[in-house]
N, C-alpha and C positions, 0 to 999 in steps of 0.2 A: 777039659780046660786047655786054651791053648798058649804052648810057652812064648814067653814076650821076648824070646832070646830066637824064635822059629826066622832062619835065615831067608824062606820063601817069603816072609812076611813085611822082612827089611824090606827086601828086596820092589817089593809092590809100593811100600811107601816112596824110596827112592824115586820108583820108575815116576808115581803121579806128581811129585814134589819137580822133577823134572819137567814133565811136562806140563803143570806149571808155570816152571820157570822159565822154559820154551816158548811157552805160549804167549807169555806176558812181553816176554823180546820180540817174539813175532808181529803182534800187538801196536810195541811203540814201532816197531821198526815200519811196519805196514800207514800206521798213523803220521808219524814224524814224514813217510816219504810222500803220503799222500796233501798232508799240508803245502809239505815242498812245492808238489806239483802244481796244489792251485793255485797256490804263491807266485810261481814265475808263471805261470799261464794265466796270470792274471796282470803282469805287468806292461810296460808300455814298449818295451821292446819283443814283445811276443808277438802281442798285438799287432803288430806294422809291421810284422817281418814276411807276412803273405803279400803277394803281389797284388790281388785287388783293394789292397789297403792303402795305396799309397795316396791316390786323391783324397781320402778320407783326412791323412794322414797330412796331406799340404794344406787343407783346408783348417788343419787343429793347429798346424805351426803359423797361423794366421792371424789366430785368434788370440783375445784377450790371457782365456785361459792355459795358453802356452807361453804368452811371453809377457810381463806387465808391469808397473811400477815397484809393487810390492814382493816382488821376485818372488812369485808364489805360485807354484806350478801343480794344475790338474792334472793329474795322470790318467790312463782312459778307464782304468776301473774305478778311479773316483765320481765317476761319471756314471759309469754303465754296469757297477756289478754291487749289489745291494749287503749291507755292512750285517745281516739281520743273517743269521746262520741260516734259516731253513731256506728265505730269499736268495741266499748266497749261490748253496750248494741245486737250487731248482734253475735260479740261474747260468752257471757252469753247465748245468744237464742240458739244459734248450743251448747250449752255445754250440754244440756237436751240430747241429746244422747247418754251422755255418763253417766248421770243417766239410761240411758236406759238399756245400754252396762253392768252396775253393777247388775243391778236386773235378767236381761238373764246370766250372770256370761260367757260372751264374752273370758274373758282375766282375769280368776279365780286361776287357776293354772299358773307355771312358764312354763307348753310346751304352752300352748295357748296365754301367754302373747309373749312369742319368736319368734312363728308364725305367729302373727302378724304387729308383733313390726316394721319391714321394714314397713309397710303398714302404722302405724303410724308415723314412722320418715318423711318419706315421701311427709304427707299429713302436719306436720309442715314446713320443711321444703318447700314450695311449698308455704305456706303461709308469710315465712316470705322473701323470693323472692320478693312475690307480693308488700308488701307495705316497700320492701327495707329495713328489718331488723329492724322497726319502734320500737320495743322492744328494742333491743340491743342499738340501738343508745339513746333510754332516758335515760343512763351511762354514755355512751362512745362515746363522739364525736370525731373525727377526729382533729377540732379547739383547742380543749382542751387538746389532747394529747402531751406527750412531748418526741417525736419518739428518741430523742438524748441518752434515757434513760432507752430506752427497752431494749429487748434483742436482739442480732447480729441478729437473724432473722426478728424480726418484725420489726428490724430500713432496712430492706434491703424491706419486702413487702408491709408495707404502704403506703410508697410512691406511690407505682404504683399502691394499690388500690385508692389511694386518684385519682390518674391521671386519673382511666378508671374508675374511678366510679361505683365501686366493692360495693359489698353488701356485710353485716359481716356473713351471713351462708353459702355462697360460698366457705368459706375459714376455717369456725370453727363451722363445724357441730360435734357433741360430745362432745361437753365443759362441758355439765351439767349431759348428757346421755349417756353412752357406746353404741359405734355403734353397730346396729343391724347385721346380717349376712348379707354380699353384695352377695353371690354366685348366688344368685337367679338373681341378677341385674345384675350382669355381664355373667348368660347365658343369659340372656336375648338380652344382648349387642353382645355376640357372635350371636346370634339365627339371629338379625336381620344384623350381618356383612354378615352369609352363603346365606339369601334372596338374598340381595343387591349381592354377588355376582353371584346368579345363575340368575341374568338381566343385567350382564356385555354384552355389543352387541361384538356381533363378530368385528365388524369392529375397536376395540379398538388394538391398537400393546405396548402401555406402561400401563402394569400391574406391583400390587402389590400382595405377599400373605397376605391371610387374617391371617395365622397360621404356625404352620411348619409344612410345607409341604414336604413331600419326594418326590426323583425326580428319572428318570431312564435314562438312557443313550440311550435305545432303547424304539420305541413307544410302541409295546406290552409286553414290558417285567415286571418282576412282584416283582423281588427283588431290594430293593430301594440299588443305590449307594449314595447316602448320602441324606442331608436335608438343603432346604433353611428355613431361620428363619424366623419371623413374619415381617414383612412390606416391604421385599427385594423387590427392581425394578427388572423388567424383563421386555424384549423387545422379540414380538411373532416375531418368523421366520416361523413359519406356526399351520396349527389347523390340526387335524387328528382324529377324533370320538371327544368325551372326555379328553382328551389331546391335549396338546400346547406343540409345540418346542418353545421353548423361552432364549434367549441370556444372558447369567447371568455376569458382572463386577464385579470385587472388588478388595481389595488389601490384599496381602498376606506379613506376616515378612519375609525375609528370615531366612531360617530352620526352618519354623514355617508351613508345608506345606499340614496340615490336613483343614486349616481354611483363609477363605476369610473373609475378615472386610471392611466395607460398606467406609471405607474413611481413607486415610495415617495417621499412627498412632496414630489410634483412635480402642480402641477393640469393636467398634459396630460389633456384630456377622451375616453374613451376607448367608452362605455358612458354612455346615459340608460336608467334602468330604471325602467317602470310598477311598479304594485304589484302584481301578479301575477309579474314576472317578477323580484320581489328575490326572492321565498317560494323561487324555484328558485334561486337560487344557492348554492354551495358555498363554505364558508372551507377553503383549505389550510393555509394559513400564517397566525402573527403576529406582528409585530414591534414593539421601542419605538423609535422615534428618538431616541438617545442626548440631540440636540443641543434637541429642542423640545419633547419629552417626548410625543410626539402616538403614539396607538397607530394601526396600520396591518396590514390582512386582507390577505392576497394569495385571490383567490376565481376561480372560473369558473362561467361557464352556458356551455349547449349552448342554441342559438337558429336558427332557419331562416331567410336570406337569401336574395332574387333572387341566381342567380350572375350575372348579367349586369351586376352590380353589383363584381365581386369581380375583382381582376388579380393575375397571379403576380410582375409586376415592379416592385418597390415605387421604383424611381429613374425608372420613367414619371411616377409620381405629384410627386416632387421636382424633376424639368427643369418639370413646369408648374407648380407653384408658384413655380421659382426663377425664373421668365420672369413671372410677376406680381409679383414682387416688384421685379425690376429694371427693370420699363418703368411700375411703379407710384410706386417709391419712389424716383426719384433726380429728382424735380423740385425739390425744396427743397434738398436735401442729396447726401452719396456714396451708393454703395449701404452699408449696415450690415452690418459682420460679423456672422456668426449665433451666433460666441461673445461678442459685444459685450454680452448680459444672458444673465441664467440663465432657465431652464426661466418660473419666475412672474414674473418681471419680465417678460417678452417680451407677457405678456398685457395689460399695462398698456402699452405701447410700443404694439400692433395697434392698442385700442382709442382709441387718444390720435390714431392716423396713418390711422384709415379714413375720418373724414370729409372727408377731403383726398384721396380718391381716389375711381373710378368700379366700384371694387368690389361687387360682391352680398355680401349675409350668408354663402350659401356657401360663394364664395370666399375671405371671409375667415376662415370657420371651416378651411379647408385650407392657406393660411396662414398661421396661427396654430400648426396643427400639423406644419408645415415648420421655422417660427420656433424650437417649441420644440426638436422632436426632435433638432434639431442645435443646443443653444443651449451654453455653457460647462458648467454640469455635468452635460453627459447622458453624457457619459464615464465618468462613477465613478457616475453612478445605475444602481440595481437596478432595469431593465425587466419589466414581466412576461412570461411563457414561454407560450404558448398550447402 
């Protein structure tokens, strides 16, 4: 039996009770400094203290979120570092890259930060998707808001984010950051309209154009009499090499007889017609508008098109429209409901909002006709029928 007085014995207790107690200071002392760390390497003056931070950095003292009535100031890891501990801390890990990125001087200069900058929006953007805006919402809840008291626009789209259960970067990407150039993103979105349509099958007879497209009156012939617009319906009456004879609808004002419009008046652009190719069209129909007293043909031509130009799925043509519209249009403002104006008003709305983007003429001729085709009253207007 051994004595409880055996001085080896103290001795052992001591030592582990020490080390212990060692351990335990080690411990907080390891814990307490490592909080520290991610604390100030998480604040806004750490952030912007690297050189390639600085346009970043002008661009946030720009913004709403740095300076505003309510003297209420976003910090960048309000923004960009996730309040959810495990989010946090995987967060902080993926940020050593961009210690990386500073020492190879990645985005040193203002041309390589530019050139990249898509590719960074992007990859935010993409993350706060994923966990549904989880930054934005630690502000701004939905519950808390008091929509009666916004402005005429946000009291009109909340709502219906609240209903479909919208995420806050779908609608207000640029609030803190000037949008990067989208041109790249919307060839892109062209690039893959032109694939999708050179695997349209033949056996398709209700096509759309991808573009404006010029059309000819005869199958070989080579000067264009006029131009259908981007998403016009067309019904094939036959294929011939590379070319489709296809059946074009629409409605003309009267004395207005250069131009067919996709549905009774509404100025959707639908048809430019040379002078050759008004002689061919055909009136069906005509109608008085009750309401403005304006007379209205519903008419067709038969015209030859590139089919390579032609898709059967006309909601390929609307996902890239509605992907320029929202990484175009929510730098200033939300995204805009598309029954927020009617059919002619939207045309006035595009043109007011294109010099404020990096848009081509084409692409805003495609939407424009995204804008309208879905605008307030394209539901009770009378479209034409190819």
């Amino acid at each position: 039996m051994k004595n409880s007085n055996d001085p080896s014995a103290k001795r052992r207790k001591w030592s582990v009770l020490w080390i212990l107690i060692i351990g335990i200071i080690l411990g907080a002392v390891l814990l307490g400094g490592s909080a520290y760390v991610m604390h100030k390497t998480s604040d806004t003056a750490f952030c912007v203290s690297c050189h390639t931070m600085q346009q970043p950095l002008a661009e946030y003292q720009g913004s709403v979120h740095f300076q505003n009535t309510k003297g209420i100031r976003a910090e960048c890891s309000d923004c960009h570092v996730p309040h959810q501990p495990v989010d946090y801390l995987l967060t902080k890990v993926a940020a050593l890259k961009d210690v990386y990125g500073e020492m190879t001087g990645k985005i040193d200069t203002p041309e390589k930060y530019n050139a990249h900058k898509l590719e960074m929006a992007q990859k935010v953007w993409k993350e706060f998707e994923a966990n549904n805006s989880a930054t934005c919402r630690s502000c701004h809840s939905f519950d808390a808001m008091d929509i009666v008291a916004q402005t005429p626009e946000a009291r009109i789209q909340h709502p219906v984010a609240i209903k479909e259960g919208q995420t806050c970067i779908s609608c207000h990407k640029g609030v803190a950051h000037i949008l990067p150039d989208m041109s790249s993103l919307a060839a892109a979105g062209a690039s893959e309209l032109s694939d999708a349509a050179a695997k349209t099958p033949e056996s398709a007879t209700k096509l759309y154009t991808i573009g404006t497209q010029p059309f000819y009156l005869q199958p070989g012939e080579q000067h264009n009499a006029g131009n259908l617009m981007p998403s016009t319906e067309v019904t094939v009456v036959k294929r011939d090499g590379d070319r489709v004879l296809v059946n074009v609808t629409g409605w003309q004002q009267d004395g207005v007889n250069e131009v067919l419009y996709a549905a009774e008046g509404k100025r959707i652009l639908s048809v430019l017609l040379g002078d050759e190719a008004r002689t061919s069209l055909k009136t069906q129909n005509t109608v008085t508008d009750p309401e403005t007293g304006l007379v209205w043909h519903q008419a067709a031509i038969q015209v030859w098109v590139a089919k390579n130009q032609l898709i059967d799925d006309q909601e390929k043509i609307w996902q890239y429209a509605s992907t320029m519209m929202s990484t175009n249009c929510t730098g200033c403002h939300g995204l805009t409901a598309l029954d927020r104006f009617n059919a002619n008003q939207w045309i006035g709305v595009v043109k007011g909002m294109a010099p404020r983007t990096s848009l081509t003429e084409e692409q805003l001729r495609l939407l424009t006709q995204y804008v309208q085709k879905h605008a307030s009253d394209m539901q009770s207007a009378q479209p034409a029928k190819s």
